[in-house]
C-alpha positions as CSV (number, residue, x, y, z in Angstrom):
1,X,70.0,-58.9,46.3
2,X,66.3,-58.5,46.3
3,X,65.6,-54.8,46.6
4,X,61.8,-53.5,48.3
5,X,59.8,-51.6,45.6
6,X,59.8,-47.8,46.9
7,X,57.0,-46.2,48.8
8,X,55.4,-43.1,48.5
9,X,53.7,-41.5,51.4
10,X,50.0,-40.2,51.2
11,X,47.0,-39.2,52.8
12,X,43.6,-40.2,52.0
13,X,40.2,-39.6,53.1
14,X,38.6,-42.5,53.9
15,X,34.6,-43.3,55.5
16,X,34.6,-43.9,59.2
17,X,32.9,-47.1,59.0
18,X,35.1,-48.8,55.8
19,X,38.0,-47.2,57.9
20,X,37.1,-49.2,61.0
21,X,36.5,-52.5,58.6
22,X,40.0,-52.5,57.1
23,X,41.4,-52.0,60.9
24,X,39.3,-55.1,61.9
25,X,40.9,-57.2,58.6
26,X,44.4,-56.0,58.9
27,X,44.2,-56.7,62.3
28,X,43.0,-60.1,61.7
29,X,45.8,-60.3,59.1
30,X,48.5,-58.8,61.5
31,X,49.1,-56.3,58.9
32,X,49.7,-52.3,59.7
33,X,46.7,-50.5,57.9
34,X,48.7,-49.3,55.1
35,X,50.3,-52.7,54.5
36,X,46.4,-54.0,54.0
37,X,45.2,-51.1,52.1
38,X,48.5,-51.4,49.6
39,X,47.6,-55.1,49.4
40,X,43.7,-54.5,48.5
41,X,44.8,-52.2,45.7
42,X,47.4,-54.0,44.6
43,X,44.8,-57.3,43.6
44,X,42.4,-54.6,42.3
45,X,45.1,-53.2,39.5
46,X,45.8,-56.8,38.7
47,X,42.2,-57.4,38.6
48,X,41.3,-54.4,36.3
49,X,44.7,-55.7,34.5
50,X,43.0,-59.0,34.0
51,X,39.2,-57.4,32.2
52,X,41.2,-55.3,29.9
């Protein structure tokens, strides 16, 4: 049985105008704004991940 990787609620502070931006993409993406945000960090770490 595959089992979902837990969440953890937060809140962030985020600029109006990249705030309206990731609406527009996870909209475009039919993706709830959290979903794109998690998904955006996520290929950062791996990115970061990847330099070291």
């Amino acid at each position: 049985m595959n089992m979902k990787p837990l969440k953890t609620s937060i809140n962030i502070t985020l600029d109006e105008d990249l705030l309206t931006k990731i609406k527009e993409y996870a909209e475009q993406e039919d993706r709830s704004v959290s979903s794109y945000i998690n998904q955006l960090i996520k290929k950062h770490v791996k990115e970061m991940e990847y330099e070291d």
